[in-house]
C-alpha positions in Angstrom: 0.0 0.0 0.0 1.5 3.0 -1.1 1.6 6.2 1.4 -1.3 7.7 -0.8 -3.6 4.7 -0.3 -2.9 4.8 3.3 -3.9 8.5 3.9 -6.9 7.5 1.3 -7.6 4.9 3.6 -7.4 6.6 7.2 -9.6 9.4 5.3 -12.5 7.1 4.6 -11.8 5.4 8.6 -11.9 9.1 10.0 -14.7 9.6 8.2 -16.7 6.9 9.6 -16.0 7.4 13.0 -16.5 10.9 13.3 -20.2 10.3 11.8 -22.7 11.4 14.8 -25.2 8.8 12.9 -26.1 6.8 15.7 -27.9 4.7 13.6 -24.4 2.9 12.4 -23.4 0.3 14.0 -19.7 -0.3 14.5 -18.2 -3.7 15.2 -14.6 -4.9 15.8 -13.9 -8.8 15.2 -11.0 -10.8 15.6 -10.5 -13.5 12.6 -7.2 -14.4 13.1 -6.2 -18.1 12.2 -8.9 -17.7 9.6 -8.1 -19.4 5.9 -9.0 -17.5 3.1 -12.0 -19.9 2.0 -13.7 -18.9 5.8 -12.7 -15.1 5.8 -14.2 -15.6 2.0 -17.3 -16.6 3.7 -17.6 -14.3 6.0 -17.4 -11.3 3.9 -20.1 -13.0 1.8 -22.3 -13.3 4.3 -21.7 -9.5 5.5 -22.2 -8.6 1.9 -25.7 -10.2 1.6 -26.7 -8.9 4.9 -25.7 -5.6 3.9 -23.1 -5.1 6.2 -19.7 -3.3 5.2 -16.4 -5.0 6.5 -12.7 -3.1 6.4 -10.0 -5.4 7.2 -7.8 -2.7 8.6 -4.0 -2.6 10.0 -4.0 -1.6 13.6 -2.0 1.4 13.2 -4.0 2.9 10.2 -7.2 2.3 12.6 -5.0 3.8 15.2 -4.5 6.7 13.5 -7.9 7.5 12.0 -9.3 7.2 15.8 -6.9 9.3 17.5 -8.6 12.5 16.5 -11.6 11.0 18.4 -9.8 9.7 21.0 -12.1 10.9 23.3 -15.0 9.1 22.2 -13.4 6.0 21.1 -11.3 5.6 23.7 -13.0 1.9 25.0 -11.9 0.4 21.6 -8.2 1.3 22.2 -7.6 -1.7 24.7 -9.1 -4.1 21.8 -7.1 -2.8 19.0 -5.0 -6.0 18.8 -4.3 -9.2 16.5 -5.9 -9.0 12.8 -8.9 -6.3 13.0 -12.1 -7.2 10.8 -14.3 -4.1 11.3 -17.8 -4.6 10.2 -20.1 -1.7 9.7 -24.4 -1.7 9.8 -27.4 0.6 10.0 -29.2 -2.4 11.8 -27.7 -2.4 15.1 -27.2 -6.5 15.4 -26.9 -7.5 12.2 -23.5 -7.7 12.4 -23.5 -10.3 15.8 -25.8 -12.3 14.1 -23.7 -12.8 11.5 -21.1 -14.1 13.9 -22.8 -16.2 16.0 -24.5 -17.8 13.0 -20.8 -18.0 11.6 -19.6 -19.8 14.4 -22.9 -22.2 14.8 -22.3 -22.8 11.5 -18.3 -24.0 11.5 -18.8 -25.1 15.3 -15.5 -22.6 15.8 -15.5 -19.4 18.0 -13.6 -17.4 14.9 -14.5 -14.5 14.3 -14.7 -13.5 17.7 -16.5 -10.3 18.9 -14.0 -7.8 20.3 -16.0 -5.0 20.6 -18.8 -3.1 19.2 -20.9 0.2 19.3 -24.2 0.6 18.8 -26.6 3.3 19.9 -23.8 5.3 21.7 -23.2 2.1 24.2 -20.0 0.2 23.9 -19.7 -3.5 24.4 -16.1 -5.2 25.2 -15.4 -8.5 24.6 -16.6 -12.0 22.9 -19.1 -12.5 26.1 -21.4 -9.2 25.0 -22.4 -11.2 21.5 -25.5 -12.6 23.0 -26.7 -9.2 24.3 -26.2 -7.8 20.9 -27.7 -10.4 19.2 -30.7 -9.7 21.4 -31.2 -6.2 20.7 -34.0 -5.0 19.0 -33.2 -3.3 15.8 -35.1 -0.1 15.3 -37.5 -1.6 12.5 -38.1 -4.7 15.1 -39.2 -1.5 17.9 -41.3 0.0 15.5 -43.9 -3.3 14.4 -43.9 -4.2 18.2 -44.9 -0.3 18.8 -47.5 -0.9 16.1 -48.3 -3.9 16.7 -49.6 -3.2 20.6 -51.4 0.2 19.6 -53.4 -2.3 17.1 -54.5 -4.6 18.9 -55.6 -2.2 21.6 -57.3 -0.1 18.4 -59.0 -3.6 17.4 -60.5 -3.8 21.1 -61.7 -0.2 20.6 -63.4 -1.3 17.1 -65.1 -4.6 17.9 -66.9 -2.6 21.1 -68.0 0.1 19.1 -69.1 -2.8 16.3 -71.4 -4.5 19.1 -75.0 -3.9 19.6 -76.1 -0.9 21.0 -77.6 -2.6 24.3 -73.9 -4.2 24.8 -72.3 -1.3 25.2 -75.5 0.6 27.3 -75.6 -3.0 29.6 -71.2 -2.4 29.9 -71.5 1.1 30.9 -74.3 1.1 33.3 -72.0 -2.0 35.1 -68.7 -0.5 35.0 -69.9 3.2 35.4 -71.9 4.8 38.5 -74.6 7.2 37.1 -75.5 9.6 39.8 -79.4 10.5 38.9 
């Protein structure tokens, strides 16, 4: 990589983690003592799921951070080994990805160093559950909708009943002072 490249390169990094879109998600995997065939995989699966991966020398990922160092400061300690960054608007679609990787090969490569989603950071391989877990903000949405309709469909079969239903349910459940 010439010096160009690599100025290119920490250009587009900085770029990405300066971005106060909260709605990326930013996860940092380990996939060393990964053949080619797997990591091959891996960034196939990433691809389908719409998930953009950087395999990134530590000091280029370094160097793009260090002008954020405040904010980024957790992901210093993890910033070891072969980094395979991994970058989504849908906050776990990248740990799924992983853990459905490692199900799949019955390995625990990649392994989940550390991510960042919705301004929280998780550390280590042990926080993949918890991100695999989270709700996604499309998944919030249809469960928001999803309770106001069925509350809405109470609302409209009452109002669809008989007249004397609704009388006979007010005149139990409501004291009329004559």
């Amino acid at each position: 990589m010439t010096k160009e490249q690599k100025l290119q390169f920490i250009e587009i990094l900085s770029s990405v983690l300066s971005s106060e879109n909260y709605s990326l998600a930013i996860y940092l995997a380990d996939i060393s003592n990964m053949n080619a065939h797997h990591s091959n995989n891996l960034r196939r699966n990433c691809y389908i799921s719409q998930v953009k991966v950087l395999m990134v020398k530590n000091t280029l990922l370094n160097i793009a951070m260090e002008k954020y160092k405040k904010k980024w400061t957790p992901f210093f300690q993890v910033i070891k080994g072969n980094t395979f960054i991994m970058i989504s608007s849908v906050v776990n679609t990248p740990a799924k990805i992983i853990q459905d990787y490692n199900k799949k090969n019955k390995s625990k490569i990649p392994l989940l160093k550390a991510a960042y989603v919705s301004k929280n950071f998780y550390i280590g391989n042990d926080k993949l559950e918890v991100l695999v877990n989270l709700k996604s903000k499309e998944e919030l949405i249809i469960g928001i909708i999803s309770a106001l309709q069925s509350k809405l469909t109470n609302v409209v079969v009452a109002l669809q009943s008989p007249v004397y239903k609704i009388i006979f349910y007010l005149q139990k459940n409501i004291n009329f002072t004559q």
